[in-house]
N, CA, C and O atoms as CSV, one atom per row, in Angstrom:
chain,resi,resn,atom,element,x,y,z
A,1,UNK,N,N,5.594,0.465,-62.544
A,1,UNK,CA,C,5.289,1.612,-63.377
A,1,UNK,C,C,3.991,2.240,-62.865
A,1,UNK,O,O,3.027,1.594,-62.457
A,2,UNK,N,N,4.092,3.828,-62.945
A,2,UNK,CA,C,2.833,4.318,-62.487
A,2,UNK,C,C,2.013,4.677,-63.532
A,2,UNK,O,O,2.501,4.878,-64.644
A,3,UNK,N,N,0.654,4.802,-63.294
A,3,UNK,CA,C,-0.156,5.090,-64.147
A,3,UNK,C,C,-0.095,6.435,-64.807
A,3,UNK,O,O,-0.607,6.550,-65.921
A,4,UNK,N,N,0.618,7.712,-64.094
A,4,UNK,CA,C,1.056,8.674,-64.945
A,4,UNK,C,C,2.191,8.141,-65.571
A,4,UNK,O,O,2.384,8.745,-66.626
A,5,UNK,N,N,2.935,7.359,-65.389
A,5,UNK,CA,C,4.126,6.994,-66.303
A,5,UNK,C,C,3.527,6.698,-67.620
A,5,UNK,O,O,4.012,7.000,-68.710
A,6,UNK,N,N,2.369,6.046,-67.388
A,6,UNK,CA,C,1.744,5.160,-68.694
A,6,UNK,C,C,1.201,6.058,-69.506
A,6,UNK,O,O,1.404,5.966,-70.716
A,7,UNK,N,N,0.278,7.263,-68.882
A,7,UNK,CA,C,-0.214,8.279,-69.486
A,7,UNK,C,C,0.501,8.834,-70.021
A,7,UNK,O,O,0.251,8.946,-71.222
A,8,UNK,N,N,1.642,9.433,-69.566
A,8,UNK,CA,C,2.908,10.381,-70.096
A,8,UNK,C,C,3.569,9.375,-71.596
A,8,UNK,O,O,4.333,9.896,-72.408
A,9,UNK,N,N,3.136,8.039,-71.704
A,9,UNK,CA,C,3.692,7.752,-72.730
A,9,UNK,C,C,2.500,7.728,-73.478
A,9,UNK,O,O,2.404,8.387,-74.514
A,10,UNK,N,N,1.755,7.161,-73.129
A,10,UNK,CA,C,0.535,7.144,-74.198
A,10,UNK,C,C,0.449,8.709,-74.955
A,10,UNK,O,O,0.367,8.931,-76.164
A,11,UNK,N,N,0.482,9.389,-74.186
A,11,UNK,CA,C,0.650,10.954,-75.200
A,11,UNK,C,C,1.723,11.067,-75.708
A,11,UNK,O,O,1.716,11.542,-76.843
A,12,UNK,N,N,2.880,10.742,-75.185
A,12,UNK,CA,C,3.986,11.346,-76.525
A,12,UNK,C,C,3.450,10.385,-77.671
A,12,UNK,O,O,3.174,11.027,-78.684
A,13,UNK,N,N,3.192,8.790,-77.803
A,13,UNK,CA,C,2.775,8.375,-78.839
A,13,UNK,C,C,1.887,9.167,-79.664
A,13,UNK,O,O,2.258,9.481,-80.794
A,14,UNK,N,N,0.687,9.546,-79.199
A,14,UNK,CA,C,-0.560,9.755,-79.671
A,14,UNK,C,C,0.159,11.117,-80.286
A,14,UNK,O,O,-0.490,11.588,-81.220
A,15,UNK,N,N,1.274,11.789,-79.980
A,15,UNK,CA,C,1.707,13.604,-80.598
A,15,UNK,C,C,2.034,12.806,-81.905
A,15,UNK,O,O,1.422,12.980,-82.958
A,16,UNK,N,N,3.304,11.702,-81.697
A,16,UNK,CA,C,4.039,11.072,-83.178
A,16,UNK,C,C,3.043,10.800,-83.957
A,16,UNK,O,O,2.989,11.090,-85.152
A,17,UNK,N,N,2.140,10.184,-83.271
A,17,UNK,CA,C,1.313,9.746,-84.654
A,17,UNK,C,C,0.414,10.872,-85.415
A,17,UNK,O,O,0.150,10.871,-86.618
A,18,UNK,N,N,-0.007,11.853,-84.428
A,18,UNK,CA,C,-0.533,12.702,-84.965
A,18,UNK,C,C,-0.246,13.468,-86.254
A,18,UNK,O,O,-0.783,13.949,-87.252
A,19,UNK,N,N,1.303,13.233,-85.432
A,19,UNK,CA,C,2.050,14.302,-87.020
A,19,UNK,C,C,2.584,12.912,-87.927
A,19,UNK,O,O,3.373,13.287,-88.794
A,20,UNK,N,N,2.456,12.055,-87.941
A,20,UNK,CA,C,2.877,10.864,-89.184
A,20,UNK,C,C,1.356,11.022,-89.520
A,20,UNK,O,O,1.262,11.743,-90.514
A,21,UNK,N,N,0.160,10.629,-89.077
A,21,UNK,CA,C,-0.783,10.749,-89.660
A,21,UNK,C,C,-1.416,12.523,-90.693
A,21,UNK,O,O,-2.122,12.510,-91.701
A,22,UNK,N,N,-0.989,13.495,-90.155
A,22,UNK,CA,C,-0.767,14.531,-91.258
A,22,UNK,C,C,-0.255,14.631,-92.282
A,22,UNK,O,O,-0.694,15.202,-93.280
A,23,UNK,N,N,1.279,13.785,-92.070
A,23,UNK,CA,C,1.934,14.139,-93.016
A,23,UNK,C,C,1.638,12.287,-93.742
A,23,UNK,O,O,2.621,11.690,-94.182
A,24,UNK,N,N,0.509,11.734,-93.759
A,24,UNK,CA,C,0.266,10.734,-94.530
A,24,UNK,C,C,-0.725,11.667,-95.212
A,24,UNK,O,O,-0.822,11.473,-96.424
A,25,UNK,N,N,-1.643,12.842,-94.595
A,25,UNK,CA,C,-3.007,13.152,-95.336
A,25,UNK,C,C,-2.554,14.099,-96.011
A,25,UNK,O,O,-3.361,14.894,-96.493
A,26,UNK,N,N,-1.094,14.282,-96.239
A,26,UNK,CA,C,-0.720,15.897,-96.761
A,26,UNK,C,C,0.141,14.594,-98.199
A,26,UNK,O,O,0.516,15.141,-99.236
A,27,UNK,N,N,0.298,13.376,-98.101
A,27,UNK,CA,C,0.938,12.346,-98.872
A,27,UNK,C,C,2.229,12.694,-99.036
A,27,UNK,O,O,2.788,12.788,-100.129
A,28,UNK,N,N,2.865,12.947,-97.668
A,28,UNK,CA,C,4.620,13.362,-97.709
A,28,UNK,C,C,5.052,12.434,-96.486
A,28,UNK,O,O,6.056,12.617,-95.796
A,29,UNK,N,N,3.910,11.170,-96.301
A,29,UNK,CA,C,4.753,10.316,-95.397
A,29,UNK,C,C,5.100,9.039,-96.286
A,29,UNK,O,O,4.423,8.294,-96.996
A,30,UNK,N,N,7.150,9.145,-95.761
A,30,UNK,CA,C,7.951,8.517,-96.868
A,30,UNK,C,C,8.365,7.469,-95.998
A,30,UNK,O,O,8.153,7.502,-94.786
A,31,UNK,N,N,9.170,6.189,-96.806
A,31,UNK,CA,C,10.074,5.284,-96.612
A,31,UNK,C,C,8.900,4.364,-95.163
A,31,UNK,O,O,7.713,4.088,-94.988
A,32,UNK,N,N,10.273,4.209,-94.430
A,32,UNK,CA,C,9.554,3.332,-93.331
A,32,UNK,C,C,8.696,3.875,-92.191
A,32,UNK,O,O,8.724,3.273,-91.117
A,33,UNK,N,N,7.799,5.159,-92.360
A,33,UNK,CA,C,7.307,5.805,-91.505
A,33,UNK,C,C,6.192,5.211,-91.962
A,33,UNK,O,O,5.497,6.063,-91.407
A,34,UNK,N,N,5.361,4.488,-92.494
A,34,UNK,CA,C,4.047,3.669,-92.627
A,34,UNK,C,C,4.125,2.630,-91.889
A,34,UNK,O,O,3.017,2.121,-91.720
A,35,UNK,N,N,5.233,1.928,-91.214
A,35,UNK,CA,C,5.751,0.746,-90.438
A,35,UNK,C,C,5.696,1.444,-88.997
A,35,UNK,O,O,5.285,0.767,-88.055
A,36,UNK,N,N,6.101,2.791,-88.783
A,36,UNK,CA,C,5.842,2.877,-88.130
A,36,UNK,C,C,4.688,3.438,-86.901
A,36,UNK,O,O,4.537,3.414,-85.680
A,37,UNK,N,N,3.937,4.006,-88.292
A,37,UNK,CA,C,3.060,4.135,-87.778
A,37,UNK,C,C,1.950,2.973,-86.913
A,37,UNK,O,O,1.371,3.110,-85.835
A,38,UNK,N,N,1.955,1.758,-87.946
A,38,UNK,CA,C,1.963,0.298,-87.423
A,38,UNK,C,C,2.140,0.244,-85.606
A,38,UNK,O,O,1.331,0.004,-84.709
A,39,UNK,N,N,3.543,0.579,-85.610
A,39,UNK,CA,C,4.339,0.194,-84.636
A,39,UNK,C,C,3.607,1.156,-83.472
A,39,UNK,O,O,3.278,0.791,-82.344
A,40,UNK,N,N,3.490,2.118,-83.899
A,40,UNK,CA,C,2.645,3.225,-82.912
A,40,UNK,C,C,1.365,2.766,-82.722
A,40,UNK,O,O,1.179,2.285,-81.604
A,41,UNK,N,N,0.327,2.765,-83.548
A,41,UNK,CA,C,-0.733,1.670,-83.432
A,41,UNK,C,C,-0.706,1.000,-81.814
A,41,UNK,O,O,-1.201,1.352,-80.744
A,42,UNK,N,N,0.097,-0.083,-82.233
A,42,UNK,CA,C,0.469,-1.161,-81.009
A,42,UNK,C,C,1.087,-1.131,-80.105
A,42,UNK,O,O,1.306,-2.176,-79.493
A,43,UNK,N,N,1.614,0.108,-79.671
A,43,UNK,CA,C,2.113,-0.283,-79.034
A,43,UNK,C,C,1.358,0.916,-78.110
A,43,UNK,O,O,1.591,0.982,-76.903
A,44,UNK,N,N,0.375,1.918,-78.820
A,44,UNK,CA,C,-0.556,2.724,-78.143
A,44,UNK,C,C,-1.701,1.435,-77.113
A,44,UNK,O,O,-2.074,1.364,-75.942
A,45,UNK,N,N,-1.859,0.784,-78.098
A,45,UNK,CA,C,-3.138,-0.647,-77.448
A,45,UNK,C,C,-2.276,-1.282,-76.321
A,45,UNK,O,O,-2.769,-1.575,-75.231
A,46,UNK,N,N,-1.172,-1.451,-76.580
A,46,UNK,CA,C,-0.589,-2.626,-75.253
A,46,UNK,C,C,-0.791,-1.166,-73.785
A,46,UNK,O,O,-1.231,-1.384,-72.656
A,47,UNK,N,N,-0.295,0.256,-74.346
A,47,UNK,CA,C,-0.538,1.166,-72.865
A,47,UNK,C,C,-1.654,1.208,-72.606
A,47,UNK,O,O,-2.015,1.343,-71.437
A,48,UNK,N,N,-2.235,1.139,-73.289
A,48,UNK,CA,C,-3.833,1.479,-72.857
A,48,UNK,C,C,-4.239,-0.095,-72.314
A,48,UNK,O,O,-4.723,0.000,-71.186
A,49,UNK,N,N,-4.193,-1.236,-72.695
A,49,UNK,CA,C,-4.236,-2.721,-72.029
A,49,UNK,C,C,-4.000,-2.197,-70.366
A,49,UNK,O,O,-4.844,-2.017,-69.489
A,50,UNK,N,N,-2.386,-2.022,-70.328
A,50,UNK,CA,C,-1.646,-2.040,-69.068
A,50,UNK,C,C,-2.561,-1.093,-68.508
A,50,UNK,O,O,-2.988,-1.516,-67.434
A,51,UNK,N,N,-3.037,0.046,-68.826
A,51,UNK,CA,C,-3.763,1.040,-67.766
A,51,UNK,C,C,-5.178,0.682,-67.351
A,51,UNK,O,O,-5.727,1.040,-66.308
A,52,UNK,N,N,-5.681,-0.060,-68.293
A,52,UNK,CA,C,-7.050,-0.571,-67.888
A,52,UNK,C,C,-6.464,-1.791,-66.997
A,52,UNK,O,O,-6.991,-1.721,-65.887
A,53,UNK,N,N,-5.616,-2.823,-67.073
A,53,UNK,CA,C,-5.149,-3.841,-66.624
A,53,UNK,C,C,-5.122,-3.084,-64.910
A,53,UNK,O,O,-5.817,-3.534,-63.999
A,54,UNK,N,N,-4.547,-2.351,-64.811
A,54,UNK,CA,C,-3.771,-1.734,-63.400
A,54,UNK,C,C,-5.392,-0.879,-62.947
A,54,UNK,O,O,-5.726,-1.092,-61.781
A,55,UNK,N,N,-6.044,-0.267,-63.504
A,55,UNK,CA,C,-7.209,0.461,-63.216
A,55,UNK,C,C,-7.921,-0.695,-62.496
A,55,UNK,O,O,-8.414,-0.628,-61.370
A,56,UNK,N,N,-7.903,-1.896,-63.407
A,56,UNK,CA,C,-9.348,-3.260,-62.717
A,56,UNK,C,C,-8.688,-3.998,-61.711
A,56,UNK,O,O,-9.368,-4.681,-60.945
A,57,UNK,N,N,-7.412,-3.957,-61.600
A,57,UNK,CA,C,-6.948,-4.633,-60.191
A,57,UNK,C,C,-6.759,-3.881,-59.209
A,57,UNK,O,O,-6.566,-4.368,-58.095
A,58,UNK,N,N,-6.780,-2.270,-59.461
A,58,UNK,CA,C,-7.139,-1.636,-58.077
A,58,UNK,C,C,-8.486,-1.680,-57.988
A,58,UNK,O,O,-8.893,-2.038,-56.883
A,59,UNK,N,N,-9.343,-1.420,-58.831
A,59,UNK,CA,C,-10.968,-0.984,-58.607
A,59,UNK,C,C,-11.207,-2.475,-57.671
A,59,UNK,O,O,-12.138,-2.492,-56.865
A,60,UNK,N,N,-10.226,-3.829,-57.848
A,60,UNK,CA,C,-10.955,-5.065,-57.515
A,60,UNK,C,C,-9.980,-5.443,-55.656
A,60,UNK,O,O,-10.077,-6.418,-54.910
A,61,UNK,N,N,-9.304,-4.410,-55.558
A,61,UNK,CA,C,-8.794,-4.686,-54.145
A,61,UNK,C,C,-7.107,-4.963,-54.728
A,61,UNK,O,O,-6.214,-4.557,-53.985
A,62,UNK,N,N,-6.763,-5.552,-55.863
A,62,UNK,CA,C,-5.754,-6.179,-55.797
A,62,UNK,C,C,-4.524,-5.906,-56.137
A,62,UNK,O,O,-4.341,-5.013,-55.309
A,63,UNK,N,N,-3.297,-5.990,-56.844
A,63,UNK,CA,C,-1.875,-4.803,-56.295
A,63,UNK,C,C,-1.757,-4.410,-57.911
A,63,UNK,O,O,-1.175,-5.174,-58.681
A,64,UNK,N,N,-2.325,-3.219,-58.347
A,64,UNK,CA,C,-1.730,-3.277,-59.978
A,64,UNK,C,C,-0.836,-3.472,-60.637
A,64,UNK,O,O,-0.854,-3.784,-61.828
A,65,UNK,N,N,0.418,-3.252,-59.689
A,65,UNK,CA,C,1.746,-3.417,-60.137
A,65,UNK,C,C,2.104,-4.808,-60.400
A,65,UNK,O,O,3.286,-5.132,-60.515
A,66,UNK,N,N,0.775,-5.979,-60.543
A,66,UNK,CA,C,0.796,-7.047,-60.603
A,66,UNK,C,C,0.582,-7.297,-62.645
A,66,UNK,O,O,0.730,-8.272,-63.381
A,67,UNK,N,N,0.231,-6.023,-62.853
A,67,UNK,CA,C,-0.718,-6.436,-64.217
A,67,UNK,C,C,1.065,-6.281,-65.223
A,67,UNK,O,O,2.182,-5.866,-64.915
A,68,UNK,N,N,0.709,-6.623,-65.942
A,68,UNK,CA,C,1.676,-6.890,-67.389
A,68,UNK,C,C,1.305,-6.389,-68.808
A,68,UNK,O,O,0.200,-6.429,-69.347
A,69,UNK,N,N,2.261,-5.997,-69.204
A,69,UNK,CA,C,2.571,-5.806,-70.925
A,69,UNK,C,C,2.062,-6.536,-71.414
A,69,UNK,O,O,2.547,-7.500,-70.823
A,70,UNK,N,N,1.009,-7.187,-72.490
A,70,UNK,CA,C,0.644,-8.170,-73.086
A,70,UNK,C,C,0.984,-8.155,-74.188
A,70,UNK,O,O,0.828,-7.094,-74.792
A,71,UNK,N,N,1.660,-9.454,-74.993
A,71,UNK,CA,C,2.216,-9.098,-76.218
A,71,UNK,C,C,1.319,-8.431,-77.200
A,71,UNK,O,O,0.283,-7.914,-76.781
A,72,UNK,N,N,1.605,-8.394,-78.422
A,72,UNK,CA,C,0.751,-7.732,-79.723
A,72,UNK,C,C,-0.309,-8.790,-80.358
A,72,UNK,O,O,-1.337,-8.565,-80.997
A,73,UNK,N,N,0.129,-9.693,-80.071
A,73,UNK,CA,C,-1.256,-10.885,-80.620
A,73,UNK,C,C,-2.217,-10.630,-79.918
A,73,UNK,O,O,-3.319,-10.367,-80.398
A,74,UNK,N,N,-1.905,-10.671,-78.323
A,74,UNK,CA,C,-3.230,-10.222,-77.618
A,74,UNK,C,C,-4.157,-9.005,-77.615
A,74,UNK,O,O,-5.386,-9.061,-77.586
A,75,UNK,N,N,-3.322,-7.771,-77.654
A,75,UNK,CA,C,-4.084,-6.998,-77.491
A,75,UNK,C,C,-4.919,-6.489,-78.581
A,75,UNK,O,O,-6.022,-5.967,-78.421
A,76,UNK,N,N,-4.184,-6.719,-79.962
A,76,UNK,CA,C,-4.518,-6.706,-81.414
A,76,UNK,C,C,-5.659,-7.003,-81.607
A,76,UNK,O,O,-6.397,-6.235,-82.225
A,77,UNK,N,N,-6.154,-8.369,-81.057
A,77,UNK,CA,C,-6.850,-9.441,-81.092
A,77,UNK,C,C,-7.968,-9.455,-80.606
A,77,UNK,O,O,-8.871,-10.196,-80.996
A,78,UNK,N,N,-8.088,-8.349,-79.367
A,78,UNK,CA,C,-9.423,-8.337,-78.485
A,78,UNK,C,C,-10.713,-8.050,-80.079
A,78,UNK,O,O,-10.623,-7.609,-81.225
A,79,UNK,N,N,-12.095,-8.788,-78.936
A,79,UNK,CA,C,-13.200,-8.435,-80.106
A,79,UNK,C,C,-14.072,-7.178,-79.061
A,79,UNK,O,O,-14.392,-7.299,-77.878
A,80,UNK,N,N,-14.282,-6.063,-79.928
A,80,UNK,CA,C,-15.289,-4.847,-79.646
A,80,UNK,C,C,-16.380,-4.827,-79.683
A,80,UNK,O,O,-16.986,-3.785,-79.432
């Protein structure tokens, strides 16, 4: 996967959530769209993991296409 691949998804996420997060501040987000917003959440952190993942193994010499998806415990989990 290329790193515009990753980008190109990280933004369509970041559009969905944009508009689930409006229509949470406008209080017309219904049913299981709070789950998914969740789901968007995480699965925004695992692209952004993989792109920093692939960014530090080129910056370090080494093949990015080596780096991986990390499940949701991990990336959830990092401390800031």
């Amino acid at each position: 996967m290329e790193d515009r691949t990753i980008l190109h998804e990280i933004e369509k996420l970041v559009n969905e959530e944009h508009e689930l997060m409006q229509k949470a501040e406008e209080g017309t987000l219904e049913g299981d769209k709070h789950e998914r917003m969740k789901a968007l959440e995480v699965n925004l952190d695992r692209c952004w993991d993989l792109l920093r993942q692939r960014r530090a193994r080129r910056s370090a010499g080494l093949n990015p296409e080596d780096a991986k998806v990390r499940d949701e415990g991990t990336v959830e989990h990092y401390l800031q």
